[in-house]
N, CA, C and O atoms as a GROMACS GRO file, in nm:
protein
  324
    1UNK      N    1   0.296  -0.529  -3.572
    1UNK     CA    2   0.405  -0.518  -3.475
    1UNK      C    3   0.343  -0.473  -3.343
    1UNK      O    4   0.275  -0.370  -3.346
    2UNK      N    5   0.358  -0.537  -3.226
    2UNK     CA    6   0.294  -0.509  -3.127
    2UNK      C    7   0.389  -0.380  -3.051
    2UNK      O    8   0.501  -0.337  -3.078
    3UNK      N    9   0.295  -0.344  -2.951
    3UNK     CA   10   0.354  -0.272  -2.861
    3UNK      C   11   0.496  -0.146  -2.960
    3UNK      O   12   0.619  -0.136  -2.949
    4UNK      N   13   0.391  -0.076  -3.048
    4UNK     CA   14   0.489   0.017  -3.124
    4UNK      C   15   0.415   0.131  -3.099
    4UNK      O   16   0.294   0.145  -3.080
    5UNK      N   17   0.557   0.258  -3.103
    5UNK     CA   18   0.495   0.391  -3.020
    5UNK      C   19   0.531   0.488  -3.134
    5UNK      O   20   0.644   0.477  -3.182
    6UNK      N   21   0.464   0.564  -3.174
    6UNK     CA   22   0.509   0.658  -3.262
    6UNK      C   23   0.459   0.826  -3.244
    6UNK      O   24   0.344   0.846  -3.205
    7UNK      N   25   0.511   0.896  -3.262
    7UNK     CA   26   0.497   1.004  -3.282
    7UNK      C   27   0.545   1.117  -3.387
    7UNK      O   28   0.666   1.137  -3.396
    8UNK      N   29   0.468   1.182  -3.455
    8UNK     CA   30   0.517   1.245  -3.614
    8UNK      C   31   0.487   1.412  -3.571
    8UNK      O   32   0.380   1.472  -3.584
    9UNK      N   33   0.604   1.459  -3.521
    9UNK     CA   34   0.554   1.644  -3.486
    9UNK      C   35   0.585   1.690  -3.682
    9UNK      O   36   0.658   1.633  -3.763
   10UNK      N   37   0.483   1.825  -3.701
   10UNK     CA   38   0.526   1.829  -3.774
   10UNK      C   39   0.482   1.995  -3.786
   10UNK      O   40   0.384   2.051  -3.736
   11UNK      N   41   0.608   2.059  -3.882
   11UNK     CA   42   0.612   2.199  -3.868
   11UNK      C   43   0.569   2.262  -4.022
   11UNK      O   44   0.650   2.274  -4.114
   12UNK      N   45   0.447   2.296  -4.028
   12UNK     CA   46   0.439   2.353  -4.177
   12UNK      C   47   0.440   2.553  -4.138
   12UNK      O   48   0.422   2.634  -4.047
   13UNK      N   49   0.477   2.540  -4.294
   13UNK     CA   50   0.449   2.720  -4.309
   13UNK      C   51   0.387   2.755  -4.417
   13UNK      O   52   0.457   2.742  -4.518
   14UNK      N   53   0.230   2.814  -4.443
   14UNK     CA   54   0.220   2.891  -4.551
   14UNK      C   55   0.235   3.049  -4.533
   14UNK      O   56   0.244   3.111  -4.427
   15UNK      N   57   0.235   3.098  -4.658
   15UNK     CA   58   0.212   3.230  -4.695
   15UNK      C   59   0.086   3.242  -4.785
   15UNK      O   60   0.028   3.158  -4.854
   16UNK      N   61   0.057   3.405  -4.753
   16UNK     CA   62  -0.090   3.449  -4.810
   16UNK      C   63  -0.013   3.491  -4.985
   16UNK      O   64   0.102   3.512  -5.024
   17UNK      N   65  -0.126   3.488  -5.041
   17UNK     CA   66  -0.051   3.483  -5.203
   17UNK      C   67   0.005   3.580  -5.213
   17UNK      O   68  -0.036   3.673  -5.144
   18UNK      N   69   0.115   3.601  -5.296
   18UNK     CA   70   0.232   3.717  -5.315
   18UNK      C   71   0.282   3.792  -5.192
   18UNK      O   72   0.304   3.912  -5.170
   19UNK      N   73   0.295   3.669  -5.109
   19UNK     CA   74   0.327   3.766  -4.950
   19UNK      C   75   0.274   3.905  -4.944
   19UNK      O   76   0.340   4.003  -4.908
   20UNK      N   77   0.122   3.907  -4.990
   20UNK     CA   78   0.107   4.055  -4.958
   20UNK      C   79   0.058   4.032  -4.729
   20UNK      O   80   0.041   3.943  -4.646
   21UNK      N   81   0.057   4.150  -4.739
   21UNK     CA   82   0.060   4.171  -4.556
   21UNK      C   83  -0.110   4.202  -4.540
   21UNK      O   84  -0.161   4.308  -4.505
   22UNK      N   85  -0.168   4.094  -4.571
   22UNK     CA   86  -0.278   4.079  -4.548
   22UNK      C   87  -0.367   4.020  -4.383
   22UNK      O   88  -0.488   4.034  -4.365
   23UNK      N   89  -0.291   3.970  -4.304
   23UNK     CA   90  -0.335   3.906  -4.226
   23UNK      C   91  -0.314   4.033  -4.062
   23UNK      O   92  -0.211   4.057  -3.998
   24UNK      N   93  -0.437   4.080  -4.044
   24UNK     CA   94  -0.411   4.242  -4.005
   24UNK      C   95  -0.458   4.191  -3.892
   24UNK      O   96  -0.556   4.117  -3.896
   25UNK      N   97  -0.385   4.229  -3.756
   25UNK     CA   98  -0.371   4.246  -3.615
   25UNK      C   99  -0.550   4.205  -3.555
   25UNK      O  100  -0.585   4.111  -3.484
   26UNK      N  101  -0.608   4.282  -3.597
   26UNK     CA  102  -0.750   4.254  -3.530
   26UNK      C  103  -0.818   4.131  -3.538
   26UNK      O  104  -0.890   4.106  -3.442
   27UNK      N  105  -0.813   4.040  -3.637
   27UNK     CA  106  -0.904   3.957  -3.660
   27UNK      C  107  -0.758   3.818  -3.679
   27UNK      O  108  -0.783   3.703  -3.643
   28UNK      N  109  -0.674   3.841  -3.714
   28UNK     CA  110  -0.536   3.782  -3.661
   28UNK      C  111  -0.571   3.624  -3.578
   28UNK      O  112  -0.577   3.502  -3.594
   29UNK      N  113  -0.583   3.703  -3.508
   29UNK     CA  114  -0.571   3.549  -3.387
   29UNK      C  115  -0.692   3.457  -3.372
   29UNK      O  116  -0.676   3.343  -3.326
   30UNK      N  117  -0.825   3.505  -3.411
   30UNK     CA  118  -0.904   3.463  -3.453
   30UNK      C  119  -0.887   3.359  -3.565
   30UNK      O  120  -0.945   3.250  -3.562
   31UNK      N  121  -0.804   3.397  -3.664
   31UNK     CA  122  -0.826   3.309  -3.772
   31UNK      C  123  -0.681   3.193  -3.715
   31UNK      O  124  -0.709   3.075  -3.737
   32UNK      N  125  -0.571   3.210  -3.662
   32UNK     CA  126  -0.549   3.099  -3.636
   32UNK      C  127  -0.608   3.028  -3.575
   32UNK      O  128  -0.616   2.915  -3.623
   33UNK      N  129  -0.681   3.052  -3.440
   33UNK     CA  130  -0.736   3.000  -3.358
   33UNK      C  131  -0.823   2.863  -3.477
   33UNK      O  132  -0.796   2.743  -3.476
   34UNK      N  133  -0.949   2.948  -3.585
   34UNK     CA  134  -0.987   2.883  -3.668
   34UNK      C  135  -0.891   2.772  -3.737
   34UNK      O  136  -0.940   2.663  -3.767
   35UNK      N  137  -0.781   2.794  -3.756
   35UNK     CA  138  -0.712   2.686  -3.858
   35UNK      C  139  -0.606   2.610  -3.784
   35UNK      O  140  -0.521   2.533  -3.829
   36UNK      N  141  -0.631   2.655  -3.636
   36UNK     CA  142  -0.600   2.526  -3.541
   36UNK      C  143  -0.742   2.418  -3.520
   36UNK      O  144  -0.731   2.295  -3.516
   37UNK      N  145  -0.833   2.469  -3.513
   37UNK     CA  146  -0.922   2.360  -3.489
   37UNK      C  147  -0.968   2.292  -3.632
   37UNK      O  148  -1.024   2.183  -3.639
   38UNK      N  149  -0.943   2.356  -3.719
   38UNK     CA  150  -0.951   2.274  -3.876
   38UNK      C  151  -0.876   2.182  -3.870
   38UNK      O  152  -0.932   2.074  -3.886
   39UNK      N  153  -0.692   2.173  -3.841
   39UNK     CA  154  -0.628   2.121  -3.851
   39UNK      C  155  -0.668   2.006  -3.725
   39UNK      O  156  -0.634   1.899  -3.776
   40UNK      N  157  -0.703   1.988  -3.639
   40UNK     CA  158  -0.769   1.912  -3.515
   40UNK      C  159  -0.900   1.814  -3.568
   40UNK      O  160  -0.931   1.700  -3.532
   41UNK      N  161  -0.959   1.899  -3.661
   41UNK     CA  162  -1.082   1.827  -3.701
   41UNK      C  163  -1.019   1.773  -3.821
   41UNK      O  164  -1.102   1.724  -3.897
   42UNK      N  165  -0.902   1.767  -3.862
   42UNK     CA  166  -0.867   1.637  -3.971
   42UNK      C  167  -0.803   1.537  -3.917
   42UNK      O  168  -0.729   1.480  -3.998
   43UNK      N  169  -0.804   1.491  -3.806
   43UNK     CA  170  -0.699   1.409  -3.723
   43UNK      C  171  -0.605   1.428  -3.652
   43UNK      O  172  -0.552   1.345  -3.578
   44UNK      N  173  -0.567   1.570  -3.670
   44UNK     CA  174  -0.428   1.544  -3.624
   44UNK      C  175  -0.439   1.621  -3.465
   44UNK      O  176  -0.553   1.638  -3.422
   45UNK      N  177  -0.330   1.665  -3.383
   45UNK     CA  178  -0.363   1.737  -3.276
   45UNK      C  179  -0.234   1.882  -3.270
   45UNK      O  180  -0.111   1.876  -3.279
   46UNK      N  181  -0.304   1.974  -3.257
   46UNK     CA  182  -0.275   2.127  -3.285
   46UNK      C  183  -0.179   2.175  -3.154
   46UNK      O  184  -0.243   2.192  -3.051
   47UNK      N  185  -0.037   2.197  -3.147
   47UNK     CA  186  -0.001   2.282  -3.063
   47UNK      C  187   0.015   2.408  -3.031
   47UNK      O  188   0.004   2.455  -2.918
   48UNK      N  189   0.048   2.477  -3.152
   48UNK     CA  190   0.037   2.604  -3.190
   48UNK      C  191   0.019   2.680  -3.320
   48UNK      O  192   0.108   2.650  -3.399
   49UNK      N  193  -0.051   2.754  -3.359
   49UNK     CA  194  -0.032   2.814  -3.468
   49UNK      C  195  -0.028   2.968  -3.457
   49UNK      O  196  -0.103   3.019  -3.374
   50UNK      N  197   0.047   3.042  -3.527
   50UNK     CA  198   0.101   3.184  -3.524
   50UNK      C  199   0.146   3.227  -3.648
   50UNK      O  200   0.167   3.149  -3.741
   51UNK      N  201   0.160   3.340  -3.654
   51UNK     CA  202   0.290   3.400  -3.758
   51UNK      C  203   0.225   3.545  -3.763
   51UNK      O  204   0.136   3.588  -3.689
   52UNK      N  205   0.286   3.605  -3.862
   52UNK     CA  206   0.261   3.729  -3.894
   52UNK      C  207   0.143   3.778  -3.999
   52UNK      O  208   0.040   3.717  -4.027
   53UNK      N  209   0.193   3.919  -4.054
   53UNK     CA  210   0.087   3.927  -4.192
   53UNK      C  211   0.114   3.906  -4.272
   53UNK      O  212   0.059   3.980  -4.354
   54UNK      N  213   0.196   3.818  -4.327
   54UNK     CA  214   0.208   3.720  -4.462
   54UNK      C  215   0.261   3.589  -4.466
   54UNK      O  216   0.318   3.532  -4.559
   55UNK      N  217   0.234   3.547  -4.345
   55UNK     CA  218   0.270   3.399  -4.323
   55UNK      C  219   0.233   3.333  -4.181
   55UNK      O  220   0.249   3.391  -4.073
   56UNK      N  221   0.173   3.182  -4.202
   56UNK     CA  222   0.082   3.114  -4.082
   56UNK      C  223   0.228   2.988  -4.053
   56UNK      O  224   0.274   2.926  -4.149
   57UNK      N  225   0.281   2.969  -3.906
   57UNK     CA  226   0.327   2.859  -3.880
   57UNK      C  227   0.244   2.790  -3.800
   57UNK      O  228   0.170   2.869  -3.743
   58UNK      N  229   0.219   2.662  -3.766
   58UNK     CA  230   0.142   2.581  -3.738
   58UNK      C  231   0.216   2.435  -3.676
   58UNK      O  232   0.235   2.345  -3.758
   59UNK      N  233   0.240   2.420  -3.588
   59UNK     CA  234   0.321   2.289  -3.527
   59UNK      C  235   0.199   2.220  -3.465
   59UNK      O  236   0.124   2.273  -3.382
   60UNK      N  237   0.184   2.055  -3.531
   60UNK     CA  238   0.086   2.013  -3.506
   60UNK      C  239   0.147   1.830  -3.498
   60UNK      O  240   0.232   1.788  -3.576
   61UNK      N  241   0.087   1.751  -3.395
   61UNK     CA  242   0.092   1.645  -3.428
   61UNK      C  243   0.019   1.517  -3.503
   61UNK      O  244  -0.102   1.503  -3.483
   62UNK      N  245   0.088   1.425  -3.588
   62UNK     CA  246   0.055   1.360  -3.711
   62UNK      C  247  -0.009   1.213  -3.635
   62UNK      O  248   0.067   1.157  -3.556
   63UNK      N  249  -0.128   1.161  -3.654
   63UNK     CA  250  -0.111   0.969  -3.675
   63UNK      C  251  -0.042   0.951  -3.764
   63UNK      O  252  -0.024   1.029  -3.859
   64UNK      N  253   0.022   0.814  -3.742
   64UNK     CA  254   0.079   0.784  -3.877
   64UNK      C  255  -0.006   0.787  -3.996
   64UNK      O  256   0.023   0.845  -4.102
   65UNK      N  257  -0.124   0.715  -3.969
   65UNK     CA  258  -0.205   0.662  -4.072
   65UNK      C  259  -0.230   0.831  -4.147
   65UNK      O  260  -0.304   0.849  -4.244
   66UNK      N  261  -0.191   0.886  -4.113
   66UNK     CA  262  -0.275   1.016  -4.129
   66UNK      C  263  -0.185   1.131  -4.252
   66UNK      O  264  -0.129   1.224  -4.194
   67UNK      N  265  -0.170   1.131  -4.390
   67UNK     CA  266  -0.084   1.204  -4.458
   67UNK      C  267  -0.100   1.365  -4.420
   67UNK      O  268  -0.196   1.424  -4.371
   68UNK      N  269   0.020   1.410  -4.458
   68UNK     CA  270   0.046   1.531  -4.422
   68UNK      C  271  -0.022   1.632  -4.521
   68UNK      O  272  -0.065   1.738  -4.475
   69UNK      N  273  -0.030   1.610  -4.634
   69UNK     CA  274  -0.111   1.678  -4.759
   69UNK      C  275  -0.258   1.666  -4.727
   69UNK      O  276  -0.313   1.773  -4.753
   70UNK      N  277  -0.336   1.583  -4.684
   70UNK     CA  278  -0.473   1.616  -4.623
   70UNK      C  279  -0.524   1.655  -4.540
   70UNK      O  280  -0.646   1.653  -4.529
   71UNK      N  281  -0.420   1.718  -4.430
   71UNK     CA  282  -0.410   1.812  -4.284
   71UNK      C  283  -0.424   1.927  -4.342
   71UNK      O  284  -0.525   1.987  -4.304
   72UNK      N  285  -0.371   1.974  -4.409
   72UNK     CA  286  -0.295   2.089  -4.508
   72UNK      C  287  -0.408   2.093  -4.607
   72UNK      O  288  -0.461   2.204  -4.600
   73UNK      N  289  -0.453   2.034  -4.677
   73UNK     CA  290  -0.525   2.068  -4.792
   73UNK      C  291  -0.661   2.117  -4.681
   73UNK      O  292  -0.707   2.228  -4.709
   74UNK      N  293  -0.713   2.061  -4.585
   74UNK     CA  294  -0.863   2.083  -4.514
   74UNK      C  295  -0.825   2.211  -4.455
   74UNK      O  296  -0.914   2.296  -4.450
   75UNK      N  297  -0.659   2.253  -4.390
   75UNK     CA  298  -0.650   2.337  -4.310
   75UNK      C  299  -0.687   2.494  -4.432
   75UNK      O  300  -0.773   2.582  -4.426
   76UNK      N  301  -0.555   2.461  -4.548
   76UNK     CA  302  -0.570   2.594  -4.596
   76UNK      C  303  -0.720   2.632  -4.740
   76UNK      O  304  -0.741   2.727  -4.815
   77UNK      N  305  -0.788   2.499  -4.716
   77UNK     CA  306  -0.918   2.511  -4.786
   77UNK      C  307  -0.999   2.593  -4.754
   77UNK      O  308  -1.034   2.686  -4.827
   78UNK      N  309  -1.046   2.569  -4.632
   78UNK     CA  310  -1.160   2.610  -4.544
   78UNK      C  311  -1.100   2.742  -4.466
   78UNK      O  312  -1.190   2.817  -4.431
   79UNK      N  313  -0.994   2.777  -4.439
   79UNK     CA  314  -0.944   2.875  -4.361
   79UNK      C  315  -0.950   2.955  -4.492
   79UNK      O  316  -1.045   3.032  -4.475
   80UNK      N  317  -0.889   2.979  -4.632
   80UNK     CA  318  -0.870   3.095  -4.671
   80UNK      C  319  -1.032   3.101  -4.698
   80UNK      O  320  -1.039   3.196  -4.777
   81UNK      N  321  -1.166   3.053  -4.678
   81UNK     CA  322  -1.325   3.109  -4.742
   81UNK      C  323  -1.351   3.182  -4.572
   81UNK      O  324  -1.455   3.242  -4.546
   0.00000   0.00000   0.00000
């Protein structure tokens, strides 16, 4: 199909296991920073990621070609080592 425009925003949320309040102020923004550019280095393109100490939101945009479970599997692979 020629001349087709797409765009896929997409809003995930994890939590750290048993919502404990692990994700502590100092080193915090650092690690999103990290699992914005993970999520960037699987294709997709990163607008923001944030949250607190027991949970990461992440609004990022999709290619189509590009599934949402392999953004996600590279992001929270490599981010929780």
């Amino acid at each position: 199909m020629g001349n087709s425009y797409s765009q896929i925003f997409i809003q995930c949320v994890f939590a750290v296991k048993y919502r404990a309040a692990l994700l502590r102020k100092p080193w915090r923004y650092e690690l999103f920073g990290v699992i914005g550019n993970l999520i960037n280095e699987a294709g997709a393109e990163t607008f923001i990621v944030n949250g607190v100490e027991d949970h990461v939101h992440c609004l990022f945009r999709l290619k189509p070609s590009l599934p949402v479970s392999d953004v996600m599997k590279v992001a929270k692979a490599k981010s929780s080592k």
